[in-house]
C-alpha positions in Angstrom: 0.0 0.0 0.0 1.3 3.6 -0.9 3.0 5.1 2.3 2.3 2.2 4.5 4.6 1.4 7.2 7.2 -0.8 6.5 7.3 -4.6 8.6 10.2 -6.7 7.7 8.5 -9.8 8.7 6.0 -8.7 6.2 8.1 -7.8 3.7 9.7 -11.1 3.8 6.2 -13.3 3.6 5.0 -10.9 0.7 8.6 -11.3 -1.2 8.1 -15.0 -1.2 4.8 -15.1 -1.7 5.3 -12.8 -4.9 8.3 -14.8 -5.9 5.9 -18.2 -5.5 3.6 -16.9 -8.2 5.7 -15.9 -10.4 7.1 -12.7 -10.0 7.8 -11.7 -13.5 4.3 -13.2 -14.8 2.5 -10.6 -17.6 5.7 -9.3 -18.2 7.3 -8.9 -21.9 9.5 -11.5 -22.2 12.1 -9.5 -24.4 11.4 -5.5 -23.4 14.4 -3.7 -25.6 15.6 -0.6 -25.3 14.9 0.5 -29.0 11.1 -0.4 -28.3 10.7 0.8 -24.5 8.7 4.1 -25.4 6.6 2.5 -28.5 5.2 -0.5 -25.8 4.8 1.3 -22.1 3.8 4.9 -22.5 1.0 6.2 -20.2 -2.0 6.7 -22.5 -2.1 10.2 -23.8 -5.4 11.6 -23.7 -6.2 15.1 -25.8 -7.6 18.3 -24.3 -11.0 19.4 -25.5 -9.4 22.3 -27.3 -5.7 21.7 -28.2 -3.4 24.3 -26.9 -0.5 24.4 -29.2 0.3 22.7 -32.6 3.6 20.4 -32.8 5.1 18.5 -35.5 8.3 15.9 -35.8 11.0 15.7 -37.9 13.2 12.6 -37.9 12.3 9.5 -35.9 15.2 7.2 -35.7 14.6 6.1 -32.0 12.0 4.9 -30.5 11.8 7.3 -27.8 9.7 10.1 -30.2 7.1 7.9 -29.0 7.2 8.8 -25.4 7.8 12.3 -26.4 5.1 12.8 -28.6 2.6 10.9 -25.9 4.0 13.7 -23.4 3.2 16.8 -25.0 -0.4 15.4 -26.1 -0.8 15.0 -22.7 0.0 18.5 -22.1 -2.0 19.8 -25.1 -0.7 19.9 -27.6 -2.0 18.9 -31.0 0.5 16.6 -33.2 0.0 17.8 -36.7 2.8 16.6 -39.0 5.9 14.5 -39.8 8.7 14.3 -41.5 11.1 11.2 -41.7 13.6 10.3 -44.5 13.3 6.5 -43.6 9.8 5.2 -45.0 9.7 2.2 -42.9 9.7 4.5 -40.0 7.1 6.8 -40.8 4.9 3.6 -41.4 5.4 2.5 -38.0 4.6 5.9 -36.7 1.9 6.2 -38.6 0.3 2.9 -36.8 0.3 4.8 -33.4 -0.3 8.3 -34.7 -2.5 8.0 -38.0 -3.8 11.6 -37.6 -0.3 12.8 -39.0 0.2 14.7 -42.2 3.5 13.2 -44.0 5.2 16.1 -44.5 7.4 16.4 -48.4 10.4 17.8 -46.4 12.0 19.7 -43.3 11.1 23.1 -45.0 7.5 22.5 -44.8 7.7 22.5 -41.3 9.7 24.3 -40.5 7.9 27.3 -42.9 4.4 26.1 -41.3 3.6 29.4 -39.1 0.9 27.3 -37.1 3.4 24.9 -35.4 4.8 26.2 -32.2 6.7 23.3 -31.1 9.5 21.0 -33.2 9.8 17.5 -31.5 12.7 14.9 -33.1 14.4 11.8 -32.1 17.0 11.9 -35.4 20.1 10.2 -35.3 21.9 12.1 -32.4 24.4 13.6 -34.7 21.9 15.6 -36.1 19.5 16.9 -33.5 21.0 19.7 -32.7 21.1 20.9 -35.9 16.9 20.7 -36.5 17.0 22.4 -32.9 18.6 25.3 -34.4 16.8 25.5 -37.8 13.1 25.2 -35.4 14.6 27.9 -33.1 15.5 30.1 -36.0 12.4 29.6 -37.5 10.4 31.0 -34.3 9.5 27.8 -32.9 10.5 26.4 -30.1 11.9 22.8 -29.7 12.2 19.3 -27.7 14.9 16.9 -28.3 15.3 13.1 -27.5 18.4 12.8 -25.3 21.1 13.5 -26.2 19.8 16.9 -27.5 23.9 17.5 -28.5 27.1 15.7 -29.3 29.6 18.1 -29.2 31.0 20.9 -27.9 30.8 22.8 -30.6 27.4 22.1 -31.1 26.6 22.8 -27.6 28.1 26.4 -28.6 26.0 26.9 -31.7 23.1 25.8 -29.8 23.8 28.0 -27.0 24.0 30.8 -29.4 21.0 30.5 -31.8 18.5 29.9 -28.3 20.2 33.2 -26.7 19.5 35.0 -30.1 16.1 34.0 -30.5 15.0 33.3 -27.0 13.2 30.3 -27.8 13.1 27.2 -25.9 15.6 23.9 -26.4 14.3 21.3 -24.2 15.9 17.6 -23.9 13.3 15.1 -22.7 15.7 13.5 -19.7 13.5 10.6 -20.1 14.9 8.7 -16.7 13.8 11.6 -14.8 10.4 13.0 -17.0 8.9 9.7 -18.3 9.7 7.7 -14.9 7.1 8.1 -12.1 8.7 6.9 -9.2 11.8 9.3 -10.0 9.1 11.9 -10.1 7.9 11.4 -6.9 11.2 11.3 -5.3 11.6 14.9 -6.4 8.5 15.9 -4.6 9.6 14.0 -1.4 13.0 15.7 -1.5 11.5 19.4 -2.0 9.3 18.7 1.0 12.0 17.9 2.9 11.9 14.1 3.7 15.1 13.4 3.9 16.9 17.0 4.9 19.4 18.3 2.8 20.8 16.3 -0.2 24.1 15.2 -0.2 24.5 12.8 -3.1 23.5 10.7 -5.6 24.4 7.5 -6.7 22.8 6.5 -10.2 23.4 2.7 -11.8 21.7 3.6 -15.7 22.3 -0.4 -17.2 21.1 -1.5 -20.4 20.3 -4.4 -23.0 22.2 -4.3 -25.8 19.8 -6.1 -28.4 22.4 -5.8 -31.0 20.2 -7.4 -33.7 17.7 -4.7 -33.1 20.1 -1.7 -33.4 20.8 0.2 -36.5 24.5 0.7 -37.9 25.0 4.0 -36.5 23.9 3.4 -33.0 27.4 1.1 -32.9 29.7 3.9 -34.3 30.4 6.9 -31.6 30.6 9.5 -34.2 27.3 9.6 -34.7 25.8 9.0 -30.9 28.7 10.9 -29.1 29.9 7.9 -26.8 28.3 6.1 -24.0 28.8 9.2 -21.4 27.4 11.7 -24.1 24.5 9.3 -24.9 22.8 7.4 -21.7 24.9 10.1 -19.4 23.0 12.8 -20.3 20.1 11.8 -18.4 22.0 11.1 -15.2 23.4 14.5 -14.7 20.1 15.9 -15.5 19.1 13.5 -12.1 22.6 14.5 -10.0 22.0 18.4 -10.8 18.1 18.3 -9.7 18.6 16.4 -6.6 21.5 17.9 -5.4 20.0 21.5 -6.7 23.1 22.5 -8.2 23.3 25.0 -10.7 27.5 24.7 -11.1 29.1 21.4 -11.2 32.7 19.6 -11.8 33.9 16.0 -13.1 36.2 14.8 -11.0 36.9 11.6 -13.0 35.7 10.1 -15.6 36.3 6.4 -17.7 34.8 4.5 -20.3 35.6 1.5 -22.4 34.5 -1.3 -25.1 35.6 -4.0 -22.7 33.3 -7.0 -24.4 32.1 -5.9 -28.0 35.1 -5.7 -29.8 33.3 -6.7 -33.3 31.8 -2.9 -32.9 35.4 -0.9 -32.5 33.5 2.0 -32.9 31.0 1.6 -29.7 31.6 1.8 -25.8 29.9 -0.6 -23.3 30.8 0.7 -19.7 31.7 4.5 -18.4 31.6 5.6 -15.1 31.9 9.2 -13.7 32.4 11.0 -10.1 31.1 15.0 -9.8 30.8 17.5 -7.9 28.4 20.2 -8.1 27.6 23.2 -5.3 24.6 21.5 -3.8 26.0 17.5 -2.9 28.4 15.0 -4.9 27.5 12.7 -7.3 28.8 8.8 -9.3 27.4 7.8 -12.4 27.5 4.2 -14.2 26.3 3.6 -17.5 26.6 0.2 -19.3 25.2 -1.9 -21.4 25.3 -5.8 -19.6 21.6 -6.2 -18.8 21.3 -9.9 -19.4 18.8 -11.3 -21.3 17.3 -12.6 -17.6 16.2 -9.5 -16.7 12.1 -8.5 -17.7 12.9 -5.4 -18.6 15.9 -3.7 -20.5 17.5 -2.3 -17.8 17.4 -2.6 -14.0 18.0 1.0 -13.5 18.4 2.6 -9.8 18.6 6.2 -7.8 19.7 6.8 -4.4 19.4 10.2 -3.2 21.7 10.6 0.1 20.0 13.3 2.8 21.2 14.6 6.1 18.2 12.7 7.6 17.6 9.6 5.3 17.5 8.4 1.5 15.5 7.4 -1.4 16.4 4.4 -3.4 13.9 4.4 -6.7 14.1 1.0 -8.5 13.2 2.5 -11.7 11.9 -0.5 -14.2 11.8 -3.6 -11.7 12.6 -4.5 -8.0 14.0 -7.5 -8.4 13.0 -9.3 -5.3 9.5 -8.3 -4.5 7.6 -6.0 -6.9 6.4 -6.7 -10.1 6.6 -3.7 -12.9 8.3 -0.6 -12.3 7.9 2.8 -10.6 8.9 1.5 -6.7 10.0 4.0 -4.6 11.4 3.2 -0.6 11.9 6.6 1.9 14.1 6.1 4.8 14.0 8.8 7.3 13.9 10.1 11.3 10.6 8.9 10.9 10.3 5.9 9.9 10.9 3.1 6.4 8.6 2.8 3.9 8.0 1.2 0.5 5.7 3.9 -1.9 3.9 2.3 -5.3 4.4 5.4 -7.5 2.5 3.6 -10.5 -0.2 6.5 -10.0 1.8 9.3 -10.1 1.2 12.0 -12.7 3.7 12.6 -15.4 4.2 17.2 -15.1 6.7 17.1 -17.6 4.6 17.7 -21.0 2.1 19.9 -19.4 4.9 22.2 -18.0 6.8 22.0 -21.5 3.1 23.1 -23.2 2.8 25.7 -20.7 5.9 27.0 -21.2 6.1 27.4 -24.9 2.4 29.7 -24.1 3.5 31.6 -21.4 7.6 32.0 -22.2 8.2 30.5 -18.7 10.6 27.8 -17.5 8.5 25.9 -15.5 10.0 22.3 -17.0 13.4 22.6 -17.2 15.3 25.6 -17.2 17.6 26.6 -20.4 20.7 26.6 -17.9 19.8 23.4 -16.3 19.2 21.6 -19.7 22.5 22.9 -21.5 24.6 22.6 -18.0 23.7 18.8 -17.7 24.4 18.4 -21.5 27.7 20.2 -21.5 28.6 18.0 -17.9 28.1 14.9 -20.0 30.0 16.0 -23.2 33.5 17.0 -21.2 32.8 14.1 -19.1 33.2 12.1 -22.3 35.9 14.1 -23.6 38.3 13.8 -20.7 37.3 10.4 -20.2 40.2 8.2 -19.7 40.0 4.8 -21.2 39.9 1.4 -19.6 41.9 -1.6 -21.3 41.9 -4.6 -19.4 43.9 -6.2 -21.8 46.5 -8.2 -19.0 49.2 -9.6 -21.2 
């Protein structure tokens, strides 16, 4: 029960008694990340009257689904498309057959009545449509990561400055997770006193059969830091409520896929930012054991307790995903957070109307980018090569 004291002796009988039935029974049996956002997104229900347009261009992950679900939520009406690939704009089409198939970018981007760009392109290029959308007096949302480089990150910062429009990354760990939600809201009120640190474990499956050529070369996705990182110092800055921030080290390495040369597996980082500390591990070892692609896990050190979210599964008691446990002065307690409303797309709605930053602000979206990008860049490299 949501909130309800917390009896080991309980705990045990129902952890054996779940395990007896089958713990993992209506689960997928294969749950990939490439898929994850098409299969599990919270149903997205209109507005009577929409409140802004939006439109996509380029769909080459999965994710577009959860954004797209997100700002329907929040309003917004999904007018148009445009996707080089035709095998992915049939697929989209399935879920969102309301879409005008736009002839090209320009159409779009030239369409005065869209106020909001959404894409999930091939990493490489998303900061580039970002630009062109901001430019064109729209604002825009990117799958993460949002940028690859630097120098993109520069350009990027430059053109939104200029035009004062917004560039949001959906930090899909954090927005499209609602036990990580309500940890946020536990921390602001206090539950656990001041934050000192987080520690964030961000596995997943590789599925290699299921992944296209580019996602195994780094040029085009940045590195494992840039890529899955991103959303983990989106986490670290929010929790710790730090608005500067430091790596202290960082690593990465292909250590069991040499066939891709090109891709990295494992990266781990330590920061420090001016509200708490921070270590990061990104990988991607989740056996094919695991129901879900990726046992994924937050703990959020405080001066009078912790949080640990279990993001996707709990392993040893719950079925599904969104478990949240609170220990405190006060007492220990296990929170179902499967009812939890998802703010993100509303805010992000609300903001493109309004010209606030009630989502993400522009220097908290770029500063957890740019952490994740030198992070990769200064990376040293693991070989454990022992000959």
């Amino acid at each position: 029960m949501p909130g309800s004291n917390f009896n080991r002796r309980k705990f045990l009988k129902d952890a054996a008694t779940v395990t007896g039935m089958g713990l993992f029974a209506g689960l997928p049996g294969n749950i990939i990340a490439a898929n994850k956002y098409k299969e599990d997104q919270p149903a997205a229900t209109p507005f009577e009257e929409p409140r802004i347009k939006f439109s996509v261009i380029g769909i080459n992950h999965a994710h577009i689904y959860g954004q797209v679900n997100a700002v329907i939520r929040g309003g917004g009406q999904l007018v148009s498309l445009y996707a080089k690939e035709a095998d992915l704009v049939a697929e989209f089409l399935k879920k969102f057959p309301q879409v005008k198939v736009a002839n090209s970018e320009k159409e779009i981007l030239e369409d005065r009545s869209i106020q909001l760009i959404l894409s999930s392109a091939i990493p490489v290029d998303r900061a580039g449509i970002g630009i062109r959308a901001m430019q064109q007096g729209k604002d825009y949302m990117s799958d993460k990561p949002g940028i690859t480089t630097l120098e993109q990150l520069e350009e990027v910062r430059k053109v939104q400055k200029q035009t004062n429009r917004i560039y949001s990354i959906m930090y899909s760990e954090r927005f499209e997770n609602k036990a990580t939600v309500k940890a946020g809201e536990l921390v602001k009120e206090g539950a656990i006193g001041n934050v000192i640190q987080t520690v964030i474990m961000a596995p997943h499956r590789m599925s290699a059969k299921d992944r296209p050529q580019w996602f195994f070369d780094k040029k085009y996705f940045g590195g494992i830091i840039t890529d899955i990182g991103s959303h983990q110092f989106d986490q670290f800055l929010y929790f710790t409520n730090s608005d500067k921030a430091d790596i202290v080290t960082s690593q990465v390495g292909n250590v069991a896929h040499p066939q891709y040369p090109g891709f990295e597996d494992f990266g781990d980082i330590v920061l420090r930012g001016n509200g708490g500390t921070g270590y990061i591990r990104v990988d991607w070892f989740t056996p094919d054991g695991l129901k879900t692609w990726g046992d994924g896990r937050l703990t959020i050190l405080g001066t009078k307790g912790y949080i640990e979210v279990r993001k996707n599964i709990d392993i040893a008691v719950h079925p599904g995903g969104n478990h949240l446990y609170l220990v405190n002065d006060k007492d220990t307690q296990y929170i179902d957070c499967n009812n939890i409303e998802l703010p993100y797309g509303k805010q992000l709605v609300d903001d493109v109307i309004n010209r606030t930053e009630t989502a993400m602000t522009q220097h908290h979206c770029f500063l957890a980018t740019e952490l994740a990008l030198k992070a990769q860049q200064h990376a040293q490299k693991l070989n454990y090569n022992k000959a």
